[in-house]
PDB file of N, CA, C and O in Angstrom, chain B, residues numbered from 101:
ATOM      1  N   UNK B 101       8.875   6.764 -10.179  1.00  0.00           N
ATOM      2  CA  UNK B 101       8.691   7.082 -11.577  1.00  0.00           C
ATOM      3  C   UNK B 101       7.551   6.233 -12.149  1.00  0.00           C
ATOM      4  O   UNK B 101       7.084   5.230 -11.611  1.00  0.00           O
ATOM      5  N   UNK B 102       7.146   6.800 -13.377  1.00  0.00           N
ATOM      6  CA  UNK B 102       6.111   5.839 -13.838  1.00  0.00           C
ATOM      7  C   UNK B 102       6.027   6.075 -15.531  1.00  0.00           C
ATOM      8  O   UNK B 102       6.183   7.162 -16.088  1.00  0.00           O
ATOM      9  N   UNK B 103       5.804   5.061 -16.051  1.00  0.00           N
ATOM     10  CA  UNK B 103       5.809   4.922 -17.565  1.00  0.00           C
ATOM     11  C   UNK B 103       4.919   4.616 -18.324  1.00  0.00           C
ATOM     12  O   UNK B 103       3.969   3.953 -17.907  1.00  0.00           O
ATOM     13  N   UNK B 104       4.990   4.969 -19.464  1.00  0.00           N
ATOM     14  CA  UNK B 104       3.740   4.555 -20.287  1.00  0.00           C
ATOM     15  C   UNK B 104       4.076   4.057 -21.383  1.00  0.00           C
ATOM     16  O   UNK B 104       4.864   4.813 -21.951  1.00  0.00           O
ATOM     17  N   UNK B 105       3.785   2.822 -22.164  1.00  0.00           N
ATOM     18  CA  UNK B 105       4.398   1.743 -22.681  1.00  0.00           C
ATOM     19  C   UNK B 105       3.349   1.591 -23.765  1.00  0.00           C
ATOM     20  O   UNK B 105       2.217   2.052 -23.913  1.00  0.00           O
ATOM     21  N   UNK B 106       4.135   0.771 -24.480  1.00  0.00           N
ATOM     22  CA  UNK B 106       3.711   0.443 -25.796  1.00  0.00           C
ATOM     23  C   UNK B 106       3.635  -0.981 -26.206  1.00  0.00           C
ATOM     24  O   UNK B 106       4.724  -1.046 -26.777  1.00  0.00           O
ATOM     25  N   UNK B 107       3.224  -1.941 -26.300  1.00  0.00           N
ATOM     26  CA  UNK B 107       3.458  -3.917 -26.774  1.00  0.00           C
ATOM     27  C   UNK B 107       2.868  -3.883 -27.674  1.00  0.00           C
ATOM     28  O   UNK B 107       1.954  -3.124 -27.998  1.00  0.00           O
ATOM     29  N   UNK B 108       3.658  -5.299 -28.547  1.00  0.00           N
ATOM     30  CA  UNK B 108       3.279  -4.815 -29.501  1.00  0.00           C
ATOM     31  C   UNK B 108       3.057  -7.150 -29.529  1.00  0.00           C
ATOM     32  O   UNK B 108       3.812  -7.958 -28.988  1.00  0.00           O
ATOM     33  N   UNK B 109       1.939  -7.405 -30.256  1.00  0.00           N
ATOM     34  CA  UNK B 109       1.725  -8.415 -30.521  1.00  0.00           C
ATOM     35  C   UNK B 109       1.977  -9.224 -31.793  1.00  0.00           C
ATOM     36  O   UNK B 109       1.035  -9.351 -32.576  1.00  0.00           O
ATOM     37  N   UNK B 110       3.258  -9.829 -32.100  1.00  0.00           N
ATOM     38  CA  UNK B 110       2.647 -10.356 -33.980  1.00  0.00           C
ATOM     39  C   UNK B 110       1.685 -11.601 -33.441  1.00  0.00           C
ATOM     40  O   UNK B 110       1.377 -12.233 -34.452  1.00  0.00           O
ATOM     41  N   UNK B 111       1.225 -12.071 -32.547  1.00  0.00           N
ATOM     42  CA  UNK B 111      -0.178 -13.402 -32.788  1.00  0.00           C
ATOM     43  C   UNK B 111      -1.421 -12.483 -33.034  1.00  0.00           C
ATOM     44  O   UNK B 111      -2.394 -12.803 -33.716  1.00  0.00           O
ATOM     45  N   UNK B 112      -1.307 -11.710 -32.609  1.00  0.00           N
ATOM     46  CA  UNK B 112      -2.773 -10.372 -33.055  1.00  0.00           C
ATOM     47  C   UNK B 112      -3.177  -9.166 -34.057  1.00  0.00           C
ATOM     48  O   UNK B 112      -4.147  -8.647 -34.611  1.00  0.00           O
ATOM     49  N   UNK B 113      -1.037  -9.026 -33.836  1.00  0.00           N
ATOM     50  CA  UNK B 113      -0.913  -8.224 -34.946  1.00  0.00           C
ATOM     51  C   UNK B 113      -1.494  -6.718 -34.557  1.00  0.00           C
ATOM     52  O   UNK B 113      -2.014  -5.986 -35.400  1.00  0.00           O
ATOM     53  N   UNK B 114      -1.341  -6.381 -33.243  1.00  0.00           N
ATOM     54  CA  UNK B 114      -1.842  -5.163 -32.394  1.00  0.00           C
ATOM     55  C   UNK B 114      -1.111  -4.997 -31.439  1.00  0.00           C
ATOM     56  O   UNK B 114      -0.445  -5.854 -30.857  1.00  0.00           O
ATOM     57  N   UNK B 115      -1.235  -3.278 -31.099  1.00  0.00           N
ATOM     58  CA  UNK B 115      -0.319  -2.480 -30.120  1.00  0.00           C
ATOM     59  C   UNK B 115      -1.312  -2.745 -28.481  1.00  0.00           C
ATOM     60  O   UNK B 115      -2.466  -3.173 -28.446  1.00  0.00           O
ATOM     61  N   UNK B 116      -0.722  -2.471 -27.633  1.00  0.00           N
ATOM     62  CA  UNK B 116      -1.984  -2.338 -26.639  1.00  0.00           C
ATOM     63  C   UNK B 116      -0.534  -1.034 -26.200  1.00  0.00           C
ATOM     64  O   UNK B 116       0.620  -0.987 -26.626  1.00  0.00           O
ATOM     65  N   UNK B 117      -1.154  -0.272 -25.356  1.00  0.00           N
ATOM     66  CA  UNK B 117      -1.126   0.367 -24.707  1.00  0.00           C
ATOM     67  C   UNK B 117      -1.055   0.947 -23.176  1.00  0.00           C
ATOM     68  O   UNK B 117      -2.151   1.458 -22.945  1.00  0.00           O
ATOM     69  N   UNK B 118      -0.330   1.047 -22.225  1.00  0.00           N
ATOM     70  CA  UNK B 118      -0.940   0.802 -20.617  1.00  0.00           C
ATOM     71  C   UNK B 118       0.264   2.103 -20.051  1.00  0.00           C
ATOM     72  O   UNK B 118       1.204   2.680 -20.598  1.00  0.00           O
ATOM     73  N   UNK B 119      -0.288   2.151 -18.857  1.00  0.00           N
ATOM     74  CA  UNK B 119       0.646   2.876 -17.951  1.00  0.00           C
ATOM     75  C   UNK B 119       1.261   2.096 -16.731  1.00  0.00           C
ATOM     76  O   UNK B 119       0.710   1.107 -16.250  1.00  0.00           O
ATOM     77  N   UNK B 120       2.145   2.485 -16.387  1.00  0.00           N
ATOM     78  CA  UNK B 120       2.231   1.551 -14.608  1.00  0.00           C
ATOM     79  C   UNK B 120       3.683   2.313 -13.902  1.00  0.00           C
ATOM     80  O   UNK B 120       4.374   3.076 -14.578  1.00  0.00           O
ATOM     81  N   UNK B 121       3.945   2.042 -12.744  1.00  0.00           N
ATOM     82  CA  UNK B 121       4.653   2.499 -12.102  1.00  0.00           C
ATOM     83  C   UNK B 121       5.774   1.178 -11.831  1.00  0.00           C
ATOM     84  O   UNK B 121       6.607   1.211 -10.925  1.00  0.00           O
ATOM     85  N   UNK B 122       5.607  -0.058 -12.866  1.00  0.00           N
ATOM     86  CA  UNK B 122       6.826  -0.848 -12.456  1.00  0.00           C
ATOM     87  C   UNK B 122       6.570  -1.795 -13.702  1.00  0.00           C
ATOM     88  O   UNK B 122       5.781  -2.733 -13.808  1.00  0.00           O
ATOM     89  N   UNK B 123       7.684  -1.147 -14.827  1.00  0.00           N
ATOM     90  CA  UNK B 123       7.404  -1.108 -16.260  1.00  0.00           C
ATOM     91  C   UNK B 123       7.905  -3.501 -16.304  1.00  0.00           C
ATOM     92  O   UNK B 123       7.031  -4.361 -16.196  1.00  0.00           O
ATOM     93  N   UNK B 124       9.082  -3.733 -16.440  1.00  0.00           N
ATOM     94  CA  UNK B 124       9.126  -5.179 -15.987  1.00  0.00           C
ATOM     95  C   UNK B 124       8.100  -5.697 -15.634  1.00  0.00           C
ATOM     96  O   UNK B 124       7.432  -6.324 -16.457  1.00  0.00           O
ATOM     97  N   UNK B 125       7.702  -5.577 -14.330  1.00  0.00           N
ATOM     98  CA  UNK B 125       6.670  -6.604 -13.552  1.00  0.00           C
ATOM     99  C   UNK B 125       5.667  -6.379 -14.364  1.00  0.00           C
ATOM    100  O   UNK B 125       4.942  -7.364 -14.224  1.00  0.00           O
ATOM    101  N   UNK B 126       5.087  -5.517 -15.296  1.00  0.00           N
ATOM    102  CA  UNK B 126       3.781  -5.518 -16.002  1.00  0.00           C
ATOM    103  C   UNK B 126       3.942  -6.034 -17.328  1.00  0.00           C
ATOM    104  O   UNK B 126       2.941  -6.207 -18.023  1.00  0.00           O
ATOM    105  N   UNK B 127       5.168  -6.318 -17.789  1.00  0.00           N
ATOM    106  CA  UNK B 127       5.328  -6.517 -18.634  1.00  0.00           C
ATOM    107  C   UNK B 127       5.290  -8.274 -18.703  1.00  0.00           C
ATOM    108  O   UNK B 127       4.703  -8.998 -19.507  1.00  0.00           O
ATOM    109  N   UNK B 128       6.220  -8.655 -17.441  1.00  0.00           N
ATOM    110  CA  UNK B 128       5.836 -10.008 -16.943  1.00  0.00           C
ATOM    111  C   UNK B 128       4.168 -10.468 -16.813  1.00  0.00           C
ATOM    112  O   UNK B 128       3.489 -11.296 -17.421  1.00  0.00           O
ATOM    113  N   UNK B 129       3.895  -9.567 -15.786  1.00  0.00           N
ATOM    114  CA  UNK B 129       2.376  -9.916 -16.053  1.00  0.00           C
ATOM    115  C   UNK B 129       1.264  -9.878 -17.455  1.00  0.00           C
ATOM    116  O   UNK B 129       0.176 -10.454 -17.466  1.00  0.00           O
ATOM    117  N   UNK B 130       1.827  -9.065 -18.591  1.00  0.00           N
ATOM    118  CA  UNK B 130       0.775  -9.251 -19.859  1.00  0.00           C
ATOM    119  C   UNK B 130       1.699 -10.567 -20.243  1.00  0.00           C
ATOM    120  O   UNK B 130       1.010 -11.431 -20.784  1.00  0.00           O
ATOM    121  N   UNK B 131       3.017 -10.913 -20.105  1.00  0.00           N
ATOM    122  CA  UNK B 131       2.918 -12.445 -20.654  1.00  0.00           C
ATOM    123  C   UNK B 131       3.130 -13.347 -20.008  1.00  0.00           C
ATOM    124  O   UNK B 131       3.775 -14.269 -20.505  1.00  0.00           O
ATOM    125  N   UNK B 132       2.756 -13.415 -18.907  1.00  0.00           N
ATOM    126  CA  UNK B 132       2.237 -14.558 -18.180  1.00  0.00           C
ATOM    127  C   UNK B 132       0.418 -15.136 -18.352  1.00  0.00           C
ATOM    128  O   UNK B 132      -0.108 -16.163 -17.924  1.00  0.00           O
ATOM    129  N   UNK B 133      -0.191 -13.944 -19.179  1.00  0.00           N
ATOM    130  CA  UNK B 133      -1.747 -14.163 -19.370  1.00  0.00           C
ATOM    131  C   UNK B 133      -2.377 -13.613 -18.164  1.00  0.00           C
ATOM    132  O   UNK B 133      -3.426 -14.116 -17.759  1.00  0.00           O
ATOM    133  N   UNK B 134      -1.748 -12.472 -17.459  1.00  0.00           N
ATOM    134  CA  UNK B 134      -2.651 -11.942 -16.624  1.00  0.00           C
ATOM    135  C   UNK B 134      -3.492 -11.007 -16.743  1.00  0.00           C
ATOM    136  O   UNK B 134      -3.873 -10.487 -15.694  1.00  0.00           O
ATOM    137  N   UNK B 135      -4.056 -10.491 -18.073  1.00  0.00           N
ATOM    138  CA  UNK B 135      -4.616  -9.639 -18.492  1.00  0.00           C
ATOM    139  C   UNK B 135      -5.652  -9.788 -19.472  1.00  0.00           C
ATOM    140  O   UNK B 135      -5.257 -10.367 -20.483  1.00  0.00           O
ATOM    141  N   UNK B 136      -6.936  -9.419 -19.484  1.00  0.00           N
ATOM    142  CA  UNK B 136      -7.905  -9.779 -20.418  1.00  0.00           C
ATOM    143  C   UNK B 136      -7.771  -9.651 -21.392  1.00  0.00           C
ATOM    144  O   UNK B 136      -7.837 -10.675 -22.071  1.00  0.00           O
ATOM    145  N   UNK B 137      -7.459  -8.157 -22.199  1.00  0.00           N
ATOM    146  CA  UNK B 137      -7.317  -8.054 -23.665  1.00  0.00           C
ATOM    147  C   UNK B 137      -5.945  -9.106 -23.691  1.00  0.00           C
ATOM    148  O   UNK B 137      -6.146 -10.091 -24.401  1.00  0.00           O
ATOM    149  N   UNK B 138      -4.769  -9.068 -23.123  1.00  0.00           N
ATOM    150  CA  UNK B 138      -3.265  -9.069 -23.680  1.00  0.00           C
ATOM    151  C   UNK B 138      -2.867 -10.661 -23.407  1.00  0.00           C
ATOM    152  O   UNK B 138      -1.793 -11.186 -23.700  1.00  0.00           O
ATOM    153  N   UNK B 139      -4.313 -11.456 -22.602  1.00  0.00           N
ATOM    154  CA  UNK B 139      -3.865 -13.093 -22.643  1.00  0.00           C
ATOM    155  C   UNK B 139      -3.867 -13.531 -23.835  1.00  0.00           C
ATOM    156  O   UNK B 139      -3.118 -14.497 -23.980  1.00  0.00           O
ATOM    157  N   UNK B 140      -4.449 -13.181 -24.812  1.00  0.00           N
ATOM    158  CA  UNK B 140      -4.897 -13.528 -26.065  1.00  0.00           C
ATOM    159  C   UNK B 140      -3.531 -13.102 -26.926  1.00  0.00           C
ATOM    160  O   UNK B 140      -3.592 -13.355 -28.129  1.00  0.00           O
ATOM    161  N   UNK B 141      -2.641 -12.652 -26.571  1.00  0.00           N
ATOM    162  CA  UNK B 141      -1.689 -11.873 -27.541  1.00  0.00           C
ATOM    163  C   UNK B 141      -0.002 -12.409 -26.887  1.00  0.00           C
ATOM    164  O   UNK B 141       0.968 -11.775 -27.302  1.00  0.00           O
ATOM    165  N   UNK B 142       0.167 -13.245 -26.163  1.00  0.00           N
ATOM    166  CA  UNK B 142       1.227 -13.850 -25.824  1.00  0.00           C
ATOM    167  C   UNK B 142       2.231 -14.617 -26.611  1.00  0.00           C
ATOM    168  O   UNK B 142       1.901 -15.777 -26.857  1.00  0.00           O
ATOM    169  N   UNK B 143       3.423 -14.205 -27.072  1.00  0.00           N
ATOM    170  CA  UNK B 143       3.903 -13.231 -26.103  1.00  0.00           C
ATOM    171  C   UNK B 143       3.940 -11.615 -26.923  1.00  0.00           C
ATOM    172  O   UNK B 143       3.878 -11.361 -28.126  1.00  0.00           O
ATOM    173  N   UNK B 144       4.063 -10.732 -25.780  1.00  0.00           N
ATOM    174  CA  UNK B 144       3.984  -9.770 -25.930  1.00  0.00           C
ATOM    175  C   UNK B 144       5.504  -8.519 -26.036  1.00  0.00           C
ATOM    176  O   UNK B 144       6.066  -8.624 -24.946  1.00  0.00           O
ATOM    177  N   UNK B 145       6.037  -7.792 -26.645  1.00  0.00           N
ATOM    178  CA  UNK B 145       7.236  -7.438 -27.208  1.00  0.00           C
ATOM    179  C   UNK B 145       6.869  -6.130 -26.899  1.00  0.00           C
ATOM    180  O   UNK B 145       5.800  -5.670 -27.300  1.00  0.00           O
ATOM    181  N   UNK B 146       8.106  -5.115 -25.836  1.00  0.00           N
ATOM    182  CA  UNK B 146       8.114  -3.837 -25.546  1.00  0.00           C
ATOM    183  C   UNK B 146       8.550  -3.248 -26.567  1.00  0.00           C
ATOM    184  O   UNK B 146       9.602  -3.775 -26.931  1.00  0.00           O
ATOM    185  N   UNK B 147       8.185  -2.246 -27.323  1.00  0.00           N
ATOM    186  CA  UNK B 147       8.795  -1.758 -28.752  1.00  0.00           C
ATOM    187  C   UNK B 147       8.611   0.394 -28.064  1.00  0.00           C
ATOM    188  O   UNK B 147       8.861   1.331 -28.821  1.00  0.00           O
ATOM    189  N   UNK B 148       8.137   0.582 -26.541  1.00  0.00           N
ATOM    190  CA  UNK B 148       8.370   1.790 -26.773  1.00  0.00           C
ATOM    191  C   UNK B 148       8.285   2.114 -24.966  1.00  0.00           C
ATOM    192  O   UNK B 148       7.753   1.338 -24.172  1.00  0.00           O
ATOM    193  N   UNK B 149       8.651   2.847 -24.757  1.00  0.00           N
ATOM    194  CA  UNK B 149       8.234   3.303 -23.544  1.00  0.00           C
ATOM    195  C   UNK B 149       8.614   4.980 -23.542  1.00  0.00           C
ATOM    196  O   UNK B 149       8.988   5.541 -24.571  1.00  0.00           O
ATOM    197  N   UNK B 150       8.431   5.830 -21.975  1.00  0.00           N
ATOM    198  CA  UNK B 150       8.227   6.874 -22.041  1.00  0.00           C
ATOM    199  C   UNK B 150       8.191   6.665 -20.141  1.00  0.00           C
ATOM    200  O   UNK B 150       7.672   5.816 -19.416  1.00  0.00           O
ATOM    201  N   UNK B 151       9.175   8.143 -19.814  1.00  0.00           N
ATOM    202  CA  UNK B 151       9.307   7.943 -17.820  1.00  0.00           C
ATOM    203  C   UNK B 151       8.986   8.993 -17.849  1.00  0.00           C
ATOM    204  O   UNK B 151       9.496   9.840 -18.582  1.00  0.00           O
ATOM    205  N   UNK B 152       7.569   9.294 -16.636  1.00  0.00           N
ATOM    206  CA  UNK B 152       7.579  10.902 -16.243  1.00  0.00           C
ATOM    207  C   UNK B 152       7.371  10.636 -14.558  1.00  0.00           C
ATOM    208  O   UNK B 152       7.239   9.577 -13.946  1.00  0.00           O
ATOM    209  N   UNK B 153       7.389  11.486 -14.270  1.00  0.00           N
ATOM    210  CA  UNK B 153       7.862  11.876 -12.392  1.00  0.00           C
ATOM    211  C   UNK B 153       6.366  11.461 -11.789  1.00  0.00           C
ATOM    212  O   UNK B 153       6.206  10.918 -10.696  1.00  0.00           O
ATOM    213  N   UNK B 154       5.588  11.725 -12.466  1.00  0.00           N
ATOM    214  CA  UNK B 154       3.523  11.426 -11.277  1.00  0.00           C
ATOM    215  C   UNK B 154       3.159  10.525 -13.011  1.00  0.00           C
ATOM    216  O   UNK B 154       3.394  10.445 -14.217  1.00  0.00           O
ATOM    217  N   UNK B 155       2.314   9.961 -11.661  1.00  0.00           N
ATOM    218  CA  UNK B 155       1.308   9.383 -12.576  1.00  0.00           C
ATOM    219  C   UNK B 155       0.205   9.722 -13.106  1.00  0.00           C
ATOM    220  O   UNK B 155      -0.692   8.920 -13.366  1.00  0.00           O
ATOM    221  N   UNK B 156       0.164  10.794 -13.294  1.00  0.00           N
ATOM    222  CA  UNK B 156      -1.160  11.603 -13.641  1.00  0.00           C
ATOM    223  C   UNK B 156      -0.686  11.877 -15.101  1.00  0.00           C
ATOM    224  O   UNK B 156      -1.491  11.757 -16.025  1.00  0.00           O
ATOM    225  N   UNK B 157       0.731  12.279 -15.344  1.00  0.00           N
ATOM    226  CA  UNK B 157       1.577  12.276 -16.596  1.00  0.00           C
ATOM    227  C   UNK B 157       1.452  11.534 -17.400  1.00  0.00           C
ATOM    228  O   UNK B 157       0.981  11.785 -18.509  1.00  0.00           O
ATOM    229  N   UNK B 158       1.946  10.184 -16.916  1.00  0.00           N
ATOM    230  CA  UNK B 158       1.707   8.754 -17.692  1.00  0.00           C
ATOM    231  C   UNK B 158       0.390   8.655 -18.270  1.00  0.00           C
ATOM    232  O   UNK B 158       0.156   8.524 -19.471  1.00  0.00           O
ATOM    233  N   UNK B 159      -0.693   8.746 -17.074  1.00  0.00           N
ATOM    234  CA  UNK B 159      -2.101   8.434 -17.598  1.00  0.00           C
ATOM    235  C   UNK B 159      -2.426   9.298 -18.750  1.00  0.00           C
ATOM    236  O   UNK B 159      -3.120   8.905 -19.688  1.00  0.00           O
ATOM    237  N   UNK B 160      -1.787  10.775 -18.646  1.00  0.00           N
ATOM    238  CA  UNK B 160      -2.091  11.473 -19.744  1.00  0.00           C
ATOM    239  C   UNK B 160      -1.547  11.285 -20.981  1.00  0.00           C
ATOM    240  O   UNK B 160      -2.130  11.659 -21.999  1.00  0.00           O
ATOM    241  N   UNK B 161      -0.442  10.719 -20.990  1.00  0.00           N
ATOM    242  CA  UNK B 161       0.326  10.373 -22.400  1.00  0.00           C
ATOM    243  C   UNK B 161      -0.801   8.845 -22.630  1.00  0.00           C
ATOM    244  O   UNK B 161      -1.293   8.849 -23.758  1.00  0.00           O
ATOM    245  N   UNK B 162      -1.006   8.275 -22.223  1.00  0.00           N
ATOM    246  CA  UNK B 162      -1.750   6.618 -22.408  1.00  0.00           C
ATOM    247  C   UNK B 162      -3.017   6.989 -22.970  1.00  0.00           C
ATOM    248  O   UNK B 162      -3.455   6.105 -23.707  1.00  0.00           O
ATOM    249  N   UNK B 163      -3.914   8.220 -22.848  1.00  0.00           N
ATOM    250  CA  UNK B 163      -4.896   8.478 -23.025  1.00  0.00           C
ATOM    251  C   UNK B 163      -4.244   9.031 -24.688  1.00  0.00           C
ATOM    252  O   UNK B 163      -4.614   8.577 -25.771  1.00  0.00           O
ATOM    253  N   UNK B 164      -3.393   9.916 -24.507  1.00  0.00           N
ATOM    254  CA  UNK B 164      -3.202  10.555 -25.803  1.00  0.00           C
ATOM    255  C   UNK B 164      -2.284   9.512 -27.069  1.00  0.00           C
ATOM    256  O   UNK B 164      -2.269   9.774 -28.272  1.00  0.00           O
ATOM    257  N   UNK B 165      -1.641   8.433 -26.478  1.00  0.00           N
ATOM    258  CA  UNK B 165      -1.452   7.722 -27.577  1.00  0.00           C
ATOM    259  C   UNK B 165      -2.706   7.241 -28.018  1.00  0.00           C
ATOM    260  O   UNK B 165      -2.766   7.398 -29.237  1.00  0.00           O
ATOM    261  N   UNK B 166      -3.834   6.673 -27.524  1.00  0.00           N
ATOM    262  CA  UNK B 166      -4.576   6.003 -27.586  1.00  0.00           C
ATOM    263  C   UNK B 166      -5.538   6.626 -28.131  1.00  0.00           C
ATOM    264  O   UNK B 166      -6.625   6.060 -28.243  1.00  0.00           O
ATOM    265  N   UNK B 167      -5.305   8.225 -28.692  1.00  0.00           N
ATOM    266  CA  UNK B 167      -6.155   8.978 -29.555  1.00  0.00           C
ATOM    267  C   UNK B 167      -5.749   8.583 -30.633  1.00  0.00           C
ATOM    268  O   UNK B 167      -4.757   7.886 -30.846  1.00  0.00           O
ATOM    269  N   UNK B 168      -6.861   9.214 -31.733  1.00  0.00           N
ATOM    270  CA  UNK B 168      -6.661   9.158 -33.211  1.00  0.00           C
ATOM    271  C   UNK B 168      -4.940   9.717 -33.420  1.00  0.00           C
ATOM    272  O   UNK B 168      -4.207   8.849 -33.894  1.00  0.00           O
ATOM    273  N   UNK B 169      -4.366  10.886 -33.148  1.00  0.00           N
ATOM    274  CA  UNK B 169      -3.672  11.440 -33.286  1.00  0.00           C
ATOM    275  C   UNK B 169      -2.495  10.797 -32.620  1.00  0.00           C
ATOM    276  O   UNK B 169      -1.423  10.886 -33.217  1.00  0.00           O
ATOM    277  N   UNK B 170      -2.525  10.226 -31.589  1.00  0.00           N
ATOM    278  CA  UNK B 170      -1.027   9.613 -30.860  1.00  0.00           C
ATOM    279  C   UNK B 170      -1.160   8.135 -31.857  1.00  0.00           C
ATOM    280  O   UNK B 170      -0.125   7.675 -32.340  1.00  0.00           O
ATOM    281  N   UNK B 171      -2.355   7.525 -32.086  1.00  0.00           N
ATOM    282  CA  UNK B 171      -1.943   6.164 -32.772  1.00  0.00           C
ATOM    283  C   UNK B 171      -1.409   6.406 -34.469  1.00  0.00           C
ATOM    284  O   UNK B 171      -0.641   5.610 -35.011  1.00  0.00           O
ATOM    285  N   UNK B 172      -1.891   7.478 -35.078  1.00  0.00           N
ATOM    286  CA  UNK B 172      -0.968   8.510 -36.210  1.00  0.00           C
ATOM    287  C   UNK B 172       0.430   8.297 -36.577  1.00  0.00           C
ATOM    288  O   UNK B 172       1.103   7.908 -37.532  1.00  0.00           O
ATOM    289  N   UNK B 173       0.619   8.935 -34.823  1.00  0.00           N
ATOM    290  CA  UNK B 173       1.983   9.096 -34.288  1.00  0.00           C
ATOM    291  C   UNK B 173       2.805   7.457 -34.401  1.00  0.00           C
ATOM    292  O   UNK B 173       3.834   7.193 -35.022  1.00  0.00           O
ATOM    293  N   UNK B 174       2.067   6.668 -33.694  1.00  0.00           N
ATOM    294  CA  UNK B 174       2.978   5.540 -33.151  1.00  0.00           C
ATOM    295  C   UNK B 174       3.049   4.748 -34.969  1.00  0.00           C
ATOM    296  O   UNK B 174       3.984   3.981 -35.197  1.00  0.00           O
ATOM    297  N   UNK B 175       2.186   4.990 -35.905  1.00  0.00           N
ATOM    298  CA  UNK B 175       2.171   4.224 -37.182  1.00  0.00           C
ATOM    299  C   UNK B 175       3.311   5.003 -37.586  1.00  0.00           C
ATOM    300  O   UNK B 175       4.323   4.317 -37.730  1.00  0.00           O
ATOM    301  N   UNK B 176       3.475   6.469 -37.854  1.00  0.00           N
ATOM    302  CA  UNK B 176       4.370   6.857 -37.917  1.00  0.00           C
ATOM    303  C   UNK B 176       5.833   6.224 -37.289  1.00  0.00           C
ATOM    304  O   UNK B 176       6.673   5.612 -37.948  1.00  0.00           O
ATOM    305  N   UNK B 177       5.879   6.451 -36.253  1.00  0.00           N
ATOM    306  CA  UNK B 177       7.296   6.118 -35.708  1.00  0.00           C
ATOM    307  C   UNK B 177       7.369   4.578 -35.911  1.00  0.00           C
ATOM    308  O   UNK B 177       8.454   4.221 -36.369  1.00  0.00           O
ATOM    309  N   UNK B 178       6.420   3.517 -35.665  1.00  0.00           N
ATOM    310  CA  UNK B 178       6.662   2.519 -35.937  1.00  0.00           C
ATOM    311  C   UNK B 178       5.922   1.604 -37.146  1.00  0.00           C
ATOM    312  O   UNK B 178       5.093   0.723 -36.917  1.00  0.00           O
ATOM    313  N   UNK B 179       6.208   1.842 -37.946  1.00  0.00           N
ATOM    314  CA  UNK B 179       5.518   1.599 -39.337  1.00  0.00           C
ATOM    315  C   UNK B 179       5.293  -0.026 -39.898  1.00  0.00           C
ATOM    316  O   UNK B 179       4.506  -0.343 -40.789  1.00  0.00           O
ATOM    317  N   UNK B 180       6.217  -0.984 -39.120  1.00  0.00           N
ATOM    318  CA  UNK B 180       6.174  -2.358 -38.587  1.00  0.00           C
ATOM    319  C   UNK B 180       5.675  -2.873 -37.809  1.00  0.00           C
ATOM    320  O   UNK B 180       5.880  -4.075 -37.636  1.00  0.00           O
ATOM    321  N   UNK B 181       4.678  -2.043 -36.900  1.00  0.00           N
ATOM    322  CA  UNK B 181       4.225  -2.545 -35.840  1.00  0.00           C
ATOM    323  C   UNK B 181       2.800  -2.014 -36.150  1.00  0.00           C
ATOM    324  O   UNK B 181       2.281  -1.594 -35.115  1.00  0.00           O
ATOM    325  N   UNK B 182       2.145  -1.917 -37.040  1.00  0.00           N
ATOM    326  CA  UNK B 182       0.576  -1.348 -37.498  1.00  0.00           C
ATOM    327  C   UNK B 182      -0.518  -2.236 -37.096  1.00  0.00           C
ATOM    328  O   UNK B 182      -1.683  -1.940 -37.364  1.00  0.00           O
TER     329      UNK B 182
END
């Protein structure tokens, strides 16, 4: 399976966005500082996720939150996390 996730930062005060096929261990890894944008944003708080069967799925939902229209969406659904 593979997921596409949502963190959410209050030291930055920003969402990042990612896909992966092993939702924990990546999540460990953005707060351990293994990541360029997301070292800067530690620690980092799962506020959404999403499981589809290929990863071609995931990548496509990650691309489409990350439009004008899915980040719409996520202000919408999460109106605390802007």
């Amino acid at each position: 399976m593979y997921y596409t996730y949502v963190l959410w930062s209050a030291v930055l005060r920003k969402r990042y966005i990612g896909s992966t096929s092993d939702l924990a261990h990546r999540l460990e890894q953005h707060n351990a500082g293994l990541g360029t944008f997301t070292k800067r944003g530690i620690p980092w708080l799962l506020i959404y996720s999403e499981q589809y069967p290929t990863r071609r799925e995931a990548e496509q939902r990650e691309r489409q939150l990350k439009s004008g229209q899915g980040r719409a969406w996520l202000d919408q659904k999460f109106p605390l996390y802007r």
